[in-house]
Structure formats: structure tokens, C-alpha cells
C-alpha positions as CSV (number, residue, x, y, z in Angstrom):
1,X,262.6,64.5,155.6
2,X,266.1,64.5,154.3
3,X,268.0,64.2,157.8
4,X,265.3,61.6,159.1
5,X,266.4,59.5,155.7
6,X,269.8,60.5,156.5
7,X,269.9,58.9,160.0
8,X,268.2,56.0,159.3
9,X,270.6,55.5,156.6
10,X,273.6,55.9,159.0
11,X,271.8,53.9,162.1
12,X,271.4,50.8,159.1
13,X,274.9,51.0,158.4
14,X,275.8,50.6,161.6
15,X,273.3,47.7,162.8
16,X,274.5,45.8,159.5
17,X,278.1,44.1,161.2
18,X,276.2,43.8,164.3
19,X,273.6,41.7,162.5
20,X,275.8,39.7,160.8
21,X,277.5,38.7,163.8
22,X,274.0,37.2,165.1
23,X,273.8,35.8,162.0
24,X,277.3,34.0,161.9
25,X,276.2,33.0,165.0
26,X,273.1,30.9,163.9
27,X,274.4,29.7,161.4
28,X,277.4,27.7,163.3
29,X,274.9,27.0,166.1
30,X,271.6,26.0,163.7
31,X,273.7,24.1,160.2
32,X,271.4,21.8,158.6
33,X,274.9,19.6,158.8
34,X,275.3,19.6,162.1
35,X,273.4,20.8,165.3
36,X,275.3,22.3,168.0
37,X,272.4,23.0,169.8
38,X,268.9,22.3,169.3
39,X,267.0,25.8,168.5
40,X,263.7,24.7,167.5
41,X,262.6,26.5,170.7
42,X,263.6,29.6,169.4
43,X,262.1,28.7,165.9
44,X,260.2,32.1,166.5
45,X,262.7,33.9,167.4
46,X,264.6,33.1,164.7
47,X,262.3,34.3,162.6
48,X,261.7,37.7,163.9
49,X,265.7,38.0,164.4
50,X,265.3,36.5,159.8
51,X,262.8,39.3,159.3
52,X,264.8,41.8,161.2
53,X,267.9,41.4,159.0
54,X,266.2,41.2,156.0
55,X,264.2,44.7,156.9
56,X,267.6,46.2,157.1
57,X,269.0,44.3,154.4
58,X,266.5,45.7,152.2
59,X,266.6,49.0,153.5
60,X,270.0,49.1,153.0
61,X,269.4,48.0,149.1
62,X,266.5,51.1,148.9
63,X,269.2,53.2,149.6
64,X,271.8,52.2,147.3
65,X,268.9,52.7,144.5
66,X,268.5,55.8,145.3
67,X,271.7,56.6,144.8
68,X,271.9,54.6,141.8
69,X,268.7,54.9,139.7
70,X,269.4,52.7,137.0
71,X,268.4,49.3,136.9
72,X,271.1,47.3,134.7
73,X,273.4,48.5,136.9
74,X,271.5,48.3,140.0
75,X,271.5,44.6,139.2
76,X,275.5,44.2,138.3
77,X,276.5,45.9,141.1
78,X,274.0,44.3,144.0
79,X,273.0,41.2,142.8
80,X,274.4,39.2,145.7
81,X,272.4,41.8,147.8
82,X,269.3,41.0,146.1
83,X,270.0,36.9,146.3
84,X,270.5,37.5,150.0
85,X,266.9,39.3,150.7
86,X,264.8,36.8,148.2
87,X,262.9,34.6,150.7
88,X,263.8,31.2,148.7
89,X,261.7,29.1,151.6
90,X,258.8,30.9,150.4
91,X,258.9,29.9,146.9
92,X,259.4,26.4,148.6
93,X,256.5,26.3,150.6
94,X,254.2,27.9,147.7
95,X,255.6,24.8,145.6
96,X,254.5,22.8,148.7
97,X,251.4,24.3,149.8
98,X,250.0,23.9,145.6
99,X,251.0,20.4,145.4
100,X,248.9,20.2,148.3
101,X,245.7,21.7,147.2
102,X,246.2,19.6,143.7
103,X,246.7,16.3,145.6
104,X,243.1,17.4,147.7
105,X,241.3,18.4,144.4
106,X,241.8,15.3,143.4
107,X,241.2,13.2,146.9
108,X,237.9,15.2,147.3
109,X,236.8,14.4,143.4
110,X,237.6,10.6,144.2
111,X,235.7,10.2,147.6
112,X,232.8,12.4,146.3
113,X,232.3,9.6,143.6
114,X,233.2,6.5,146.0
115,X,230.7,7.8,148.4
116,X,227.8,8.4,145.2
117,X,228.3,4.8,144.0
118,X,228.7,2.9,146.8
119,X,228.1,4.0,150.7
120,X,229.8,0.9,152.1
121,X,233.5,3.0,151.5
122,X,232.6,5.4,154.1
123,X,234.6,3.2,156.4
124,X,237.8,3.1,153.9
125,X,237.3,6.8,153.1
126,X,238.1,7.6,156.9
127,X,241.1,5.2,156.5
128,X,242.2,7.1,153.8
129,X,242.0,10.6,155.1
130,X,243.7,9.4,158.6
131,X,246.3,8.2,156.0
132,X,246.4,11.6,154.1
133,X,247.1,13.0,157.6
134,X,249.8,11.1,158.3
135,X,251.3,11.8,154.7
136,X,251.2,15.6,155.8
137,X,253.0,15.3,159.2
138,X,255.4,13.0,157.1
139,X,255.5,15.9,154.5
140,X,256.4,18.4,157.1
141,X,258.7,16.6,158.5
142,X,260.8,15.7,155.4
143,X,261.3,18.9,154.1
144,X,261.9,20.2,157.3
145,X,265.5,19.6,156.6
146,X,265.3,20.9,152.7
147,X,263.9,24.8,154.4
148,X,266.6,24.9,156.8
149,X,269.0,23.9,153.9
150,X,267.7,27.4,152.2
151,X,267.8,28.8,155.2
152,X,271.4,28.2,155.8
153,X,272.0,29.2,152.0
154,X,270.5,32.4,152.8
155,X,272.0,33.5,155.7
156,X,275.1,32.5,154.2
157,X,274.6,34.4,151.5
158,X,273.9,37.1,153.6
159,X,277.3,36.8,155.7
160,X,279.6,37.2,152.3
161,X,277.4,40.3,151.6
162,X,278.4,41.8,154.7
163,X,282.0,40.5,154.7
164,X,282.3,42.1,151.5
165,X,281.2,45.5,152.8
166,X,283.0,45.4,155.7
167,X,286.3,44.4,153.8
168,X,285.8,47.4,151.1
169,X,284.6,49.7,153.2
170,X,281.7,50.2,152.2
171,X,279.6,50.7,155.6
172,X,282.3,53.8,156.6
173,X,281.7,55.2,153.2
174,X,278.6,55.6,153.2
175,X,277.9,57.2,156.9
């Protein structure tokens, strides 16, 4: 089991400058400044092509535990590493998707009692919910610009990482 861990140790070394390269790449093409080119067709894509760096991002920090064991300094050492993997538009859209169920809680309470006391607001209660649709899409679209902001932040954060390896050596050490 050794030499499979071994190789797959040496094959994420490797893939790690040609990942950052792709990444380098999207982030000059896809900047939440500017927009070279429109990649929301690829929005997919670019999420696989996310997931796949972070997979060998994190694969990369499994290893280095291993050969550390110790938190404290797990942390002092890697901490830019750790930054780099944490999916921040995650904790984003958790924030997003609560406020959202609060915000409905408290829509459904309201109509539920409209709708007891008087039956004529049926009308204005499909108003409103046409309205609470249109808030979403609005929603979306605002913070649209706030994830890719992360997003950029990430990657970026991602490219020093690998700049710094590359510049100390540390990919050739470790093969």
C-alpha cells in the first residue's frame, strides 16, 4: 500500500504546477474586475476544473500530515494551504440559503394569518409571492459578483501557495 501512496504522492506533485497554470489562467480570464472573456458557459466546468485542484490540494496537505503529525505545527507551517482548500463560497451561500428559510418562516406565518382573517388578500398574497420571486432572482443576481469575488480570492490564494512551492523547492523535494 506503501508504493501505491508513494506514487500518488509523486503523480500530485507533479499535477500541482500544471494546475496552477489553469488556474492563473482563470483567474486573468474570469476577474471579478474585469472580464476578458465571458465564461459563464463553462460555469460547470469551472467547477469540476475548482473541485479538481482542490482534491489535489488537499491531497497534497494529507500528505504533509503525515509526515508532520502534530497539529500546532501542522497549522504554522501550512496555514496558507489550509486558507487555499476552505470553500469560503460555501459559508456564503449557507449564510444565504438561512436568511432565506428565516425570511420564508416568516412570509408563510404572515400569509397563513392574512388568509384566516380575511380571504379577500388571496389576490395581494399572489402579488406578494410573485414579488418574493423577483427578490430571489434579484438576490442571485447581486451576490453573483460577491462569490466570484471569493472565488478569485481563493484561487489567488491558491496561486501564491503554489508559487511558494515551486520557488523553495518544495515539489522536487518531496518526489
Amino acid at each position: 500500500m506503501n508504493r501505491y501512496l508513494r506514487i500518488l504522492e509523486s503523480i500530485t506533485h507533479e499535477l500541482i504546477p500544471y494546475l496552477l497554470i489553469g488556474l492563473a489562467f482563470i483567474i486573468i480570464v474570469d476577474n471579478p474586475l474585469w472580464i476578458l472573456y465571458n465564461l459563464h458557459q463553462f460555469e460547470s466546468t469551472l467547477i469540476v476544473f475548482d473541485a479538481i485542484v482542490v482534491f489535489f490540494f488537499v491531497t497534497d496537505l494529507v500528505f504533509k500530515w503525515f509526515k508532520i503529525r502534530n497539529a500546532t505545527k501542522f497549522i504554522k507551517l501550512y496555514w496558507i494551504d489550509l486558507i487555499a482548500v476552505f470553500p469560503f463560497y460555501l459559508a456564503f451561500r449557507l449564510f444565504s440559503e438561512i436568511s432565506a428559510l428565516f425570511r420564508l418562516g416568516s412570509e408563510v406565518s404572515e400569509t397563513a394569518q392574512k388568509i384566516a382573517h380575511e380571504s379577500i388578500l388571496i389576490r395581494e398574497t399572489e402579488l406578494l409571492k410573485e414579488a418574493r420571486n423577483i427578490e430571489e432572482v434579484k438576490l442571485l443576481r447581486e451576490s453573483r459578483p460577491v462569490v466570484r469575488l471569493f472565488m478569485f480570492f481563493q484561487r489567488s490564494l491558491r496561486i501564491l501557495k503554489g508559487r511558494f512551492m515551486l520557488t523553495h523547492g518544495v515539489v522536487n523535494k518531496n518526489s
